[in-house]
C-alpha positions in Angstrom: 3.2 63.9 -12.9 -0.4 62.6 -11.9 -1.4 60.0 -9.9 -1.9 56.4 -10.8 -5.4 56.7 -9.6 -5.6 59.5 -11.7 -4.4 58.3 -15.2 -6.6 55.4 -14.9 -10.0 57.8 -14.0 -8.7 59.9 -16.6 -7.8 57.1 -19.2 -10.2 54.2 -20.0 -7.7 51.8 -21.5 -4.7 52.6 -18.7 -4.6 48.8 -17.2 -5.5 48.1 -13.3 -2.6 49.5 -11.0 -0.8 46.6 -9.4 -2.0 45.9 -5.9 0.1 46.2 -3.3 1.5 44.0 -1.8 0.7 42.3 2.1 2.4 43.4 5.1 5.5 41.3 6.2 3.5 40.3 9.4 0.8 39.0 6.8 3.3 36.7 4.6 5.5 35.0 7.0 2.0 33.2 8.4 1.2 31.9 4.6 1.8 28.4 4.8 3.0 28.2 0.6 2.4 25.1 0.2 -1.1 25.7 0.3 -0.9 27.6 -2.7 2.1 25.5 -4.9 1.1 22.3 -3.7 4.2 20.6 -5.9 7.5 20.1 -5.1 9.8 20.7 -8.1 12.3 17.6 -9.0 14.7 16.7 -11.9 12.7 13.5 -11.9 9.3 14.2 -12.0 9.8 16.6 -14.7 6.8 19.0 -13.4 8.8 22.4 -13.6 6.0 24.0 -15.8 3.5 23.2 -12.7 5.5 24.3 -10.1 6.4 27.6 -12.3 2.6 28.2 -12.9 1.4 28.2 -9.6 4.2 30.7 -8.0 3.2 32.9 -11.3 -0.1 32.8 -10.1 0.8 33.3 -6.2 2.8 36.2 -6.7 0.2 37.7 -9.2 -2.0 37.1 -6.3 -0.3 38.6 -3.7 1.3 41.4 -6.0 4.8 40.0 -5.7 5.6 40.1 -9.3 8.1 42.6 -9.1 10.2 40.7 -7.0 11.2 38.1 -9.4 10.7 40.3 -12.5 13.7 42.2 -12.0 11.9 45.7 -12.3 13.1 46.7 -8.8 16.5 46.6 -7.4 17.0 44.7 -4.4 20.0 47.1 -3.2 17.9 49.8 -3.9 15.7 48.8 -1.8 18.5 48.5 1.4 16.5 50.9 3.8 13.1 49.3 3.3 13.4 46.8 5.8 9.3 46.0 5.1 10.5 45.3 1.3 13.7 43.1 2.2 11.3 41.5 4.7 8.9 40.6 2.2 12.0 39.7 -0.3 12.8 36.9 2.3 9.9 35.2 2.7 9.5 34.4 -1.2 13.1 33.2 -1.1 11.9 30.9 1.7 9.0 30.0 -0.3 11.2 29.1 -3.1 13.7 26.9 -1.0 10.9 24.9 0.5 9.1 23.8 -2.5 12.4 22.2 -4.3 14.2 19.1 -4.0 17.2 18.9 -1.7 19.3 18.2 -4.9 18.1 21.4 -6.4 18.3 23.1 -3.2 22.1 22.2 -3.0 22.3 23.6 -6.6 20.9 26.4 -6.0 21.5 27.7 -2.3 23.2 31.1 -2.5 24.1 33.2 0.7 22.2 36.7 0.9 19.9 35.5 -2.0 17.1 37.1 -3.1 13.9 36.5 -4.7 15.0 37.5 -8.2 18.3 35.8 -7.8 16.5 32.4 -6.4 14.0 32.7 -9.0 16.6 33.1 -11.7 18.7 30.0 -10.5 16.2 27.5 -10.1 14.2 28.5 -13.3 17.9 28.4 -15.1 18.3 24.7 -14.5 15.2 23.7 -16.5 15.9 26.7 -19.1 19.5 26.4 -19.9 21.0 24.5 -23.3 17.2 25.0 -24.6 18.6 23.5 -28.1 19.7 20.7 -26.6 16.9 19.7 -23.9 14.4 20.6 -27.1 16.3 18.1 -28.9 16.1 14.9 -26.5 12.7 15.8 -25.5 11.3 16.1 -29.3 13.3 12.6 -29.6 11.5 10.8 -26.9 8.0 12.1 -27.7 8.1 11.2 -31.5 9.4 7.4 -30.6 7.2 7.1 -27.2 4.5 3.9 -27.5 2.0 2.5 -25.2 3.4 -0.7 -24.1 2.9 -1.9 -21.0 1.3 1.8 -19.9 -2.0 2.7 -18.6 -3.9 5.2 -20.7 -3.3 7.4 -17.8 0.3 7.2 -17.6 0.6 7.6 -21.3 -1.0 10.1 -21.8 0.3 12.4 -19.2 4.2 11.2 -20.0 3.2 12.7 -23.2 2.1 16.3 -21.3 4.6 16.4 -19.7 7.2 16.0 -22.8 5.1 18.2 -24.5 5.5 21.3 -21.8 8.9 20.5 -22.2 8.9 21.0 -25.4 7.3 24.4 -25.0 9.6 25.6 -21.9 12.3 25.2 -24.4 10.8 27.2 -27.2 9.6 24.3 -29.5 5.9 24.3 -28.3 3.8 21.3 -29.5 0.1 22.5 -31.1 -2.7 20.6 -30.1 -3.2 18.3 -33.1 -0.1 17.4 -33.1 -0.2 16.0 -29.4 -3.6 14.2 -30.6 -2.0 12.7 -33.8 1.2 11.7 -31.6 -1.2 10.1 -28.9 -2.9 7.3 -31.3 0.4 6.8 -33.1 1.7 5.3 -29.9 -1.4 3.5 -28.7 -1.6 -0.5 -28.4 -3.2 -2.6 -31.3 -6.1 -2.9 -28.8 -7.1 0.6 -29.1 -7.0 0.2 -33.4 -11.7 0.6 -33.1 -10.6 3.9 -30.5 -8.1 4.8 -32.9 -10.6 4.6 -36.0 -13.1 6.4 -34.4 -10.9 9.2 -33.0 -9.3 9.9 -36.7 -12.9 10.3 -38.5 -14.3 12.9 -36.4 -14.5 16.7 -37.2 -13.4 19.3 -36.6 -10.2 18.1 -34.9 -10.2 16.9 -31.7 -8.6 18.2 -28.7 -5.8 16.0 -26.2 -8.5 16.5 -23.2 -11.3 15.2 -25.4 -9.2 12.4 -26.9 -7.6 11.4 -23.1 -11.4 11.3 -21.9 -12.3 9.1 -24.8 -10.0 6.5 -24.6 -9.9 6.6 -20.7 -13.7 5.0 -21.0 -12.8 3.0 -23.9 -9.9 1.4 -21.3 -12.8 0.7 -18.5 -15.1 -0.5 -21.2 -12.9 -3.6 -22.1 -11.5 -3.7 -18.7 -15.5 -4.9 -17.4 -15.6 -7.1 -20.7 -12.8 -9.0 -20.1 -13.9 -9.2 -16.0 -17.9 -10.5 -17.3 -15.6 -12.7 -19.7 -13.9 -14.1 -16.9 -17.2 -14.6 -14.8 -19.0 -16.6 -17.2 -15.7 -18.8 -18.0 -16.2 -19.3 -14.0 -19.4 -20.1 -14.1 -19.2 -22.6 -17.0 -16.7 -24.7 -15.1 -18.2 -24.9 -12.0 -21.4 -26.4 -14.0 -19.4 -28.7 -15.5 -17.1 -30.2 -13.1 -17.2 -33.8 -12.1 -18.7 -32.9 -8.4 -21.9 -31.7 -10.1 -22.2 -34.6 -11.6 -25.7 -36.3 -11.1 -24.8 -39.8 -9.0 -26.3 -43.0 -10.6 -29.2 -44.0 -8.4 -29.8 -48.0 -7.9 -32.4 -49.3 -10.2 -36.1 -49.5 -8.3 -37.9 -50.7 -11.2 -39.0 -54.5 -10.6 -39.4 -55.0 -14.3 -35.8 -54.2 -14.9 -34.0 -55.9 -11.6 -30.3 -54.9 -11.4 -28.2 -57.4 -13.6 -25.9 -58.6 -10.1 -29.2 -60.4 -8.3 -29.7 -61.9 -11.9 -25.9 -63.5 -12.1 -25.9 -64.9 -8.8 -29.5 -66.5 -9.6 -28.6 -68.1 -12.6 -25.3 -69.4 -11.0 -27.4 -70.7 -8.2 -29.4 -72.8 -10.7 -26.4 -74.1 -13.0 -25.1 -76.0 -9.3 -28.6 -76.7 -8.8 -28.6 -78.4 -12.3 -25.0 -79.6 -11.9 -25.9 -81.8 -9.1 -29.0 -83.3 -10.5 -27.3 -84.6 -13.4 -24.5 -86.1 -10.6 -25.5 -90.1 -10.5 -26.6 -91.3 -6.5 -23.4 -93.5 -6.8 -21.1 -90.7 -7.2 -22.9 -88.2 -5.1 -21.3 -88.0 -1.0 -23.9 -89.6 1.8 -25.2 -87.2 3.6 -23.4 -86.8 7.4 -24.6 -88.7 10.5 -25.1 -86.3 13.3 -23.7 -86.9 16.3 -26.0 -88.3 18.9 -24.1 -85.4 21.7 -24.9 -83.3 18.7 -28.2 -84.3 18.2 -29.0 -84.0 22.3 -27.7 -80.7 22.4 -29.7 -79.8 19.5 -33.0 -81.1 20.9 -32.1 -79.7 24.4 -31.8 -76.2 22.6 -35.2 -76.8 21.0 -36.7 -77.7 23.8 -37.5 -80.9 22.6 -37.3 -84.3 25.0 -35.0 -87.5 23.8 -35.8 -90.9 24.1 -35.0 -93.8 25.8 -32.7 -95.1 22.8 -31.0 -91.4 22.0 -29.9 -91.4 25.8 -28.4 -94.6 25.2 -26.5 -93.4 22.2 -25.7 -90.3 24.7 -24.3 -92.8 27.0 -22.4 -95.1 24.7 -21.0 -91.9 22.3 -20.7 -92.5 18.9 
């Protein structure tokens, strides 16, 4: 039987041999998270994710036949570098789950076909009937209060349900589900979207109506802004304050009533006869001393008299 090396030089289509594999020493220093940066939940419903990048790990590392059943684990009893190796992707696998799936799944002695087989079985299992709820929800899923970003990728992520379960959503199909759901806001997007040709693709139509989101999200904020603006114009503190009149040809009207009440008295008492008009007061003569002493002015001989006698 010839070589591998051989068949391939000797045969131009014979496929690449598989690579082999690391050393034990090699793998227990890979830090796997590095390399499946997800950790697999029931909740977040990002199986496919975490699936895809062990696939791609172990294809890396040429670990494939480790999960893939082609090699016997008790076969393998007296390779202590291969059950080495096989420990290390079990401990891979356990620290990249859940602690609820990690209760489900935790098996004594496991390996890394039979860890691989029970956590992949608890997303695959009843197929028919996870196919059926998920097709459910993505045919009756809408916007709502949702970011375009939200939506769209609860819509993914339905839709690699869909196709772990064997009832894979094409393309166009996602696209056409995507604007059936979307808001009455997005109706221009939505118009747009459905006229062009040839038929669009979910990443073209996510980045399309990402922009068209942060389009109206800056026209309502400049909307706001000049509705700000507009009031603080108009409020009653920018009012202009009524200045006092300084033109002499149009006096303020409160120097003109008191004037023209000073001249009805005035006119009042000159229509008063002498008879009925009160005599003016005597002044005092102490009065009247006081009053000339203040002035500065001297009395006579008869007003110090008067001083003398009083009034």
């Amino acid at each position: 039987m010839a070589s591998p090396s051989g068949s391939s030089s000797s045969n131009p289509f014979a496929g690449p041999a598989d690579p082999a594999p690391p050393a034990a020493s090699t793998l227990v220093l890979i830090n796997i998270r590095n390399h499946v940066p997800v950790v697999l939940s029931s909740d977040d419903g990002n199986f496919r994710q975490w699936r895809n990048f062990f696939e791609l790990t172990f294809q890396k590392f040429g670990l494939v036949n480790h999960i893939d059943s082609t090699v016997d684990a008790a076969a393998m009893i007296d390779d202590p570098e291969w059950l080495q190796v096989d420990s290390c992707i079990v401990s891979w696998l356990y620290s990249t789950v859940s602690k609820e799936i990690w209760n489900d799944v935790n098996r004594p002695r496991a390996t890394a076909y039979s860890a691989w087989t029970a956590i992949t079985s608890q997303f695959l299992d009843n197929s028919l009937q996870r196919a059926v709820y998920a097709q459910q929800e993505f045919h009756s899923l809408f916007q709502g209060d949702m970011n375009i970003s939200e939506y769209c990728g609860r819509l993914k992520r339905l839709a690699d349900t869909l196709y772990d379960c064997g009832a894979a959503v094409s393309d166009p199909a996602l696209v056409i589900n995507t604007l059936r759901g979307l808001n009455n806001k997005f109706s221009q997007a939505i118009a747009v979207l459905s006229t062009m040709s040839p038929p669009l693709t979910f990443l073209y139509t996510k980045s399309y109506l990402l922009q068209e989101e942060h389009r109206m999200r800056h026209s309502q904020h400049m909307e706001a802004q000049t509705a700000l603006m507009a009031a603080a114009t108009t409020s009653p503190a920018n009012k202009p304050v009524a200045r006092p009149c300084l033109n002499h040809r149009h006096p303020p009207l409160v120097p003109i009533i008191v004037a023209r009440s000073a001249r009805r008295r005035m006119a009042a008492t000159a229509r008063t006869p002498p008879a009925a008009r009160a005599p003016p007061p005597v002044p005092s003569p102490r009065r009247t001393q006081a009053r000339h002493h203040r002035r500065g002015v001297r009395p006579t001989t008869r007003g110090r008299a008067l001083c003398r006698r009083g009034p």
